[in-house]
C-alpha positions as CSV (number, residue, x, y, z in Angstrom):
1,X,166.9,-41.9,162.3
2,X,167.5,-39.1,160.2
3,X,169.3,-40.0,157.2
4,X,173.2,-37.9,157.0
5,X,173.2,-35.3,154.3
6,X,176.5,-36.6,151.9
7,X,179.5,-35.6,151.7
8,X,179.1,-35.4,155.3
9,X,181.9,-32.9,156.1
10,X,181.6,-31.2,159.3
11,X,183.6,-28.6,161.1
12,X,184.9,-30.4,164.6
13,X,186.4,-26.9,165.8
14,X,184.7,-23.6,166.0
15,X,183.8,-21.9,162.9
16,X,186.2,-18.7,162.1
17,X,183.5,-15.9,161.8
18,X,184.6,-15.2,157.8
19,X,183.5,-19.0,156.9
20,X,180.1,-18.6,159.0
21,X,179.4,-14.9,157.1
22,X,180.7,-16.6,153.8
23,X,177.7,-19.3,154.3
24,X,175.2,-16.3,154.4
25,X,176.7,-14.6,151.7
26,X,176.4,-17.3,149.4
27,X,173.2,-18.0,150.7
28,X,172.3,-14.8,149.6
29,X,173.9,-15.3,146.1
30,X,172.1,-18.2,145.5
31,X,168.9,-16.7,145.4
32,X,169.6,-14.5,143.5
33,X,171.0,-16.9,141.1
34,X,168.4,-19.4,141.3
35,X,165.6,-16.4,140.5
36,X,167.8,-15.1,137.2
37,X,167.4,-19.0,136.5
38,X,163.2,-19.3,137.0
39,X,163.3,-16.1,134.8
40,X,165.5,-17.9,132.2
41,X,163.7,-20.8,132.4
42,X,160.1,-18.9,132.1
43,X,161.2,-17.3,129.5
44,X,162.3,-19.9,127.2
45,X,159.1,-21.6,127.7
46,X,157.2,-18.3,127.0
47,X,159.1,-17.7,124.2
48,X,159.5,-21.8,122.6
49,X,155.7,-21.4,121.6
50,X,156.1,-18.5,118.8
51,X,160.2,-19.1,118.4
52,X,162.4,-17.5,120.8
53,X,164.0,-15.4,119.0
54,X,161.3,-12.9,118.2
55,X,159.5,-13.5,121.1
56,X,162.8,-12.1,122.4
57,X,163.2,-9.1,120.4
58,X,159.6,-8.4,120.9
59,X,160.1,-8.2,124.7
60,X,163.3,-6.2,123.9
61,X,161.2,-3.2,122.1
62,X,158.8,-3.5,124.7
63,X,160.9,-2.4,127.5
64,X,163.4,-0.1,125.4
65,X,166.6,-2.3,125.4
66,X,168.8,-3.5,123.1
67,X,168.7,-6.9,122.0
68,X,172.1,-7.5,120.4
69,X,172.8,-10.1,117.7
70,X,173.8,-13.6,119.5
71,X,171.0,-16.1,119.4
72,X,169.4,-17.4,122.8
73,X,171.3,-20.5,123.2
74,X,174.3,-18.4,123.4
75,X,172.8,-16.5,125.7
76,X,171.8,-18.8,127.8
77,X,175.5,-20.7,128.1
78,X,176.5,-16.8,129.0
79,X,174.6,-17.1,131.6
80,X,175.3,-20.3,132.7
81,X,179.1,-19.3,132.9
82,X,178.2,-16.2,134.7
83,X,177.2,-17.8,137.8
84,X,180.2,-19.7,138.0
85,X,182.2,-16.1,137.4
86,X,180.0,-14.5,140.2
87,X,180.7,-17.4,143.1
88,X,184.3,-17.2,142.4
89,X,184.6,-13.4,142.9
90,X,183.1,-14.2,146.0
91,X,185.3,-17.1,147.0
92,X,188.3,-15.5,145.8
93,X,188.3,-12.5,148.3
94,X,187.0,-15.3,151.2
95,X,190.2,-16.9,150.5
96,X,192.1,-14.0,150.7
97,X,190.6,-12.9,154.1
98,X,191.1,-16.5,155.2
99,X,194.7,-16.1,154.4
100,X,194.7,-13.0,156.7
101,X,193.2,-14.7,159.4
102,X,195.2,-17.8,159.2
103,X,198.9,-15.9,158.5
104,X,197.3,-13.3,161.9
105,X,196.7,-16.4,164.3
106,X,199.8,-17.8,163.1
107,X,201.8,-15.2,163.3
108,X,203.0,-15.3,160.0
109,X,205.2,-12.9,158.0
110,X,205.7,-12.3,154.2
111,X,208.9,-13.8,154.4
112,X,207.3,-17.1,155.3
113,X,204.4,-16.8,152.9
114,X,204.9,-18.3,149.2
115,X,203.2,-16.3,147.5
116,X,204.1,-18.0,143.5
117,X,205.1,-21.2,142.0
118,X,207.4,-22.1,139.3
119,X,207.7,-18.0,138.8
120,X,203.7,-17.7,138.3
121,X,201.5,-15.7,140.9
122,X,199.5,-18.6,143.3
123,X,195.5,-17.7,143.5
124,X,194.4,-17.2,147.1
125,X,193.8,-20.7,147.3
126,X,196.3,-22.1,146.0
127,X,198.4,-19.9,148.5
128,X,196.6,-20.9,151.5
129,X,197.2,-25.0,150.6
130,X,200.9,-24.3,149.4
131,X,201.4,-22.5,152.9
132,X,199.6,-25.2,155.1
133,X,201.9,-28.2,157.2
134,X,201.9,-31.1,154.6
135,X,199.5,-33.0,157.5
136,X,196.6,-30.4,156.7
137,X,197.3,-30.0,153.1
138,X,196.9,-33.6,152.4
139,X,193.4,-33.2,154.6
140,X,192.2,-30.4,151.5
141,X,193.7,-31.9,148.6
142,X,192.6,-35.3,149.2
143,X,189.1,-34.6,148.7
144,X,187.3,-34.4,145.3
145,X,186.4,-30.6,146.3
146,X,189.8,-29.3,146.0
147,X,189.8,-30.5,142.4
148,X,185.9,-28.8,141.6
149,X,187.4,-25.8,143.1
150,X,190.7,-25.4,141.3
151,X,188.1,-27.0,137.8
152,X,186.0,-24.1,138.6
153,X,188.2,-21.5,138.2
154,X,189.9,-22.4,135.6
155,X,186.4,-21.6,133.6
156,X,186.3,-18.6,135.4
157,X,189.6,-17.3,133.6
158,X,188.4,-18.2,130.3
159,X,185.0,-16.5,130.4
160,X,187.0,-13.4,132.0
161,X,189.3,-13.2,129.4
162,X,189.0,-11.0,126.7
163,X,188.7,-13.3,123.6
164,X,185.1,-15.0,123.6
165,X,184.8,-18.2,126.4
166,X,184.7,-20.9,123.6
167,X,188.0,-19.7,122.5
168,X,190.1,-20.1,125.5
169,X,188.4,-23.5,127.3
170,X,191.8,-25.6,126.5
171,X,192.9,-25.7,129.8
172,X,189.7,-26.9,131.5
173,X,188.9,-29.1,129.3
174,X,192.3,-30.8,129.6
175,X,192.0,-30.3,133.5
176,X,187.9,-31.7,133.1
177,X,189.2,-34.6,130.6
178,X,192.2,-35.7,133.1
179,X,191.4,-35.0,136.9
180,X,187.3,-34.3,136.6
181,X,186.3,-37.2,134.9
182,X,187.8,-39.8,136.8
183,X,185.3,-38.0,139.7
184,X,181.9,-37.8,138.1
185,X,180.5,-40.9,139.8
186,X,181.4,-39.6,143.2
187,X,179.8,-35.8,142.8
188,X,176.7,-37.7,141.1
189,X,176.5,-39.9,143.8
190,X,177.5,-37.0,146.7
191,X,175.5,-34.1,145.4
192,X,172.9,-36.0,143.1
193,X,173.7,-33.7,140.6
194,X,174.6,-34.2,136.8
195,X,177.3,-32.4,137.2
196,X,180.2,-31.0,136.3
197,X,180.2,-30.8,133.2
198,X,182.9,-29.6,130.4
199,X,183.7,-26.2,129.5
200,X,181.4,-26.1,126.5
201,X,178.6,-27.7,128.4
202,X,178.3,-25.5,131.7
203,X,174.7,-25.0,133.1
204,X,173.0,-24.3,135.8
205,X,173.5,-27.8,137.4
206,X,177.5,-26.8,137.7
207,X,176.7,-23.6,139.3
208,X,174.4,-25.8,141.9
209,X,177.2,-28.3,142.3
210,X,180.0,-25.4,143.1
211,X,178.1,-23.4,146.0
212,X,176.5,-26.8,147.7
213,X,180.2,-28.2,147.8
214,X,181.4,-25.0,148.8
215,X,179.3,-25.0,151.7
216,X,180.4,-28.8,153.0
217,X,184.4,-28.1,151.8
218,X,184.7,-25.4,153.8
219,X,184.3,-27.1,157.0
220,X,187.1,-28.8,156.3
221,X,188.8,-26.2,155.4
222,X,188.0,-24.2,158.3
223,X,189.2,-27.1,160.9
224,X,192.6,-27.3,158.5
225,X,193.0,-23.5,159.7
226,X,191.9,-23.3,162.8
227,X,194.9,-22.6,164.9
228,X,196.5,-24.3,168.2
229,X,195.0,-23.3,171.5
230,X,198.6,-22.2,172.6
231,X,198.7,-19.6,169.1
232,X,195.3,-18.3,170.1
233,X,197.1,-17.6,173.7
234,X,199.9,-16.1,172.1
235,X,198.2,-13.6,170.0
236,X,195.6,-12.9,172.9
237,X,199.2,-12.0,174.8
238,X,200.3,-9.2,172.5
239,X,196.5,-8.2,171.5
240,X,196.3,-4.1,172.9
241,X,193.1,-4.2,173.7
242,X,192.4,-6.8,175.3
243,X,195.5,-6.2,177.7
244,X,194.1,-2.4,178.9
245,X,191.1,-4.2,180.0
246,X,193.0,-7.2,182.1
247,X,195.2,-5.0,183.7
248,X,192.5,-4.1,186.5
249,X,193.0,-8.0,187.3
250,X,196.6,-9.0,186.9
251,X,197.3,-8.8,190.3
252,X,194.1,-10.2,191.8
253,X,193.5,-13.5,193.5
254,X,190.4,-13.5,194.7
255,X,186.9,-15.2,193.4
256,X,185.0,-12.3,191.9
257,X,188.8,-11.0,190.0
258,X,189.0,-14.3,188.6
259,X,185.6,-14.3,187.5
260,X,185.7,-10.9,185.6
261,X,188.7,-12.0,183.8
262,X,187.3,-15.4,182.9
263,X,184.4,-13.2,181.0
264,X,186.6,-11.0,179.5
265,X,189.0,-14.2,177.8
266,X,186.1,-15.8,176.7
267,X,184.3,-12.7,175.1
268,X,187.4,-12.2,173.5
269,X,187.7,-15.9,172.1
270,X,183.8,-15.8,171.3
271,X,184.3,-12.0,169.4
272,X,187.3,-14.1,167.1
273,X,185.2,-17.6,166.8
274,X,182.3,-19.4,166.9
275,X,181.5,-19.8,170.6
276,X,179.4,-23.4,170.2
277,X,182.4,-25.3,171.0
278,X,182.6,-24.6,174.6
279,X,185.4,-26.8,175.1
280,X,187.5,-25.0,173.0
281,X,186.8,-21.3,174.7
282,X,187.2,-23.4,178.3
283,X,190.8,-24.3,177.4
284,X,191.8,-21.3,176.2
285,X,191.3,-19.4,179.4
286,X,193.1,-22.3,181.1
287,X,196.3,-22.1,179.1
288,X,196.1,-18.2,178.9
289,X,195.7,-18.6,182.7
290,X,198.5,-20.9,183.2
291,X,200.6,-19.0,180.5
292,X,200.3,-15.6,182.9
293,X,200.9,-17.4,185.6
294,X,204.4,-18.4,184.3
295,X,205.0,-15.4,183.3
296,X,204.4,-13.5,186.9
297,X,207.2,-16.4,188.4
298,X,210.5,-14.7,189.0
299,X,213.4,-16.0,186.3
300,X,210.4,-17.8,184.3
């Protein structure tokens, strides 16, 4: 028997389409990532055998650029950090389109969307667990993930900030000293990775650590979302579009009416989900059917 991968978080509903492109896109960002690291990497080694540094600065004549004045091993943290900065960008605005989806499917207006705590602006993240029933929150901020997430960023707004990164790491390294460290064991032992590691440590192994956990957290996430059939029906109810092309068959009974609309619900579930859970798309035609059928019954 095949051995399951750990954590071992899995999506049980169908996959909102944002969190199955967001997979791809950070597919793609990891290779791009993990080639800027077999560059680093060569390079060093290239470079160890005469000293670095002017094996640098020769490499720097040769192609015309401008070598600057920190020393590699600064460089090198740099770049470390910078992968860390380039996945959040990327999770950020997933988290805000998530919000979209989730406030959309809900039917959720501004006024019932906190938007700040304690007078200071929420991240999309933080918005989307401040805003969820205290039954899914819970299922998010149990986990070990929500804390690398909200770690994570925190080092992303020191190495963004205008002051150099070393300068500004109180924060996470109070968050990493107080909240990480208690869960080191259980991300070694879950992602055998040596990893995370403090602010002034950050290397390649963090940046490994944040998109593989992304990848497993967000199944959970997705499933904490993922709204009630009856929502889906409610929102399919007031969705233009899809009511011009079921008004050829509101008033039909017969077999091949009934089969045409059937299509038409579930290309419409399958255009907003993933369509692998057939259960899921099987019950939404039912209630929508049921739901239309209530609504044709005089004084209903």
């Amino acid at each position: 028997m095949k051995k399951e991968s750990t954590p071992g978080y899995y999506n049980q509903l169908p996959l909102f389409k944002i969190v199955r492109d967001l997979r791809k896109r950070l597919g793609s960002e990891d290779a791009c990532i993990q080639t800027q690291e077999v560059a680093l990497r060569y390079l060093e080694e290239q470079g160890n055998a005469s000293g670095i540094a002017e094996f640098l600065a020769d490499l720097c004549v040769n192609y015309g650029i401008s070598h600057g004045s920190i020393h590699f091993k600064q460089i090198k943290s740099k770049i470390h950090v910078s992968y860390i900065v380039q996945t959040y960008v990327i999770v950020e605005a997933f988290f805000k389109s998530l919000n979209e989806q989730y406030r959309y499917w809900n039917q959720l207006d501004d006024d019932k969307w906190t938007t700040q705590k304690s007078g200071s602006n929420l991240d999309p993240f933080g918005q989307l667990v401040t805003n969820l029933p205290a039954g899914k929150k819970k299922e998010l901020t149990k986990l070990p993930e929500y804390l690398l997430i909200e770690y994570y960023r925190l080092i992303r707004n020191a190495a963004t900030h205008l002051d150099f990164f070393e300068a500004n790491t109180a924060k996470p390294d109070r968050y990493f000293n107080s909240t990480i460290t208690p869960q080191l064991e259980v991300f070694k032992t879950n992602y055998n990775l040596e990893a995370p590691n403090r602010p002034g440590k950050i290397n390649y192994n963090d940046f490994a650590l944040y998109t593989r956990a992304l990848k497993y957290y967000l199944n959970v996430v997705n499933d904490a979302c993922f709204p009630e059939v009856r929502s889906i029906v409610e929102v399919a109810f007031k969705d233009d579009v899809l009511q011009k092309k079921l008004r050829n068959f509101k008033n039909g009974r017969n077999e091949k009416t009934n089969s045409k609309k059937a299509r038409l619900l579930k290309a419409y579930f399958i255009g907003n989900f993933d369509h692998t859970k057939k259960s899921m798309y099987e019950q939404f035609c039912k209630e929508y059917v049921e739901k239309e059928e209530v609504s044709r019954t005089p004084n209903s």
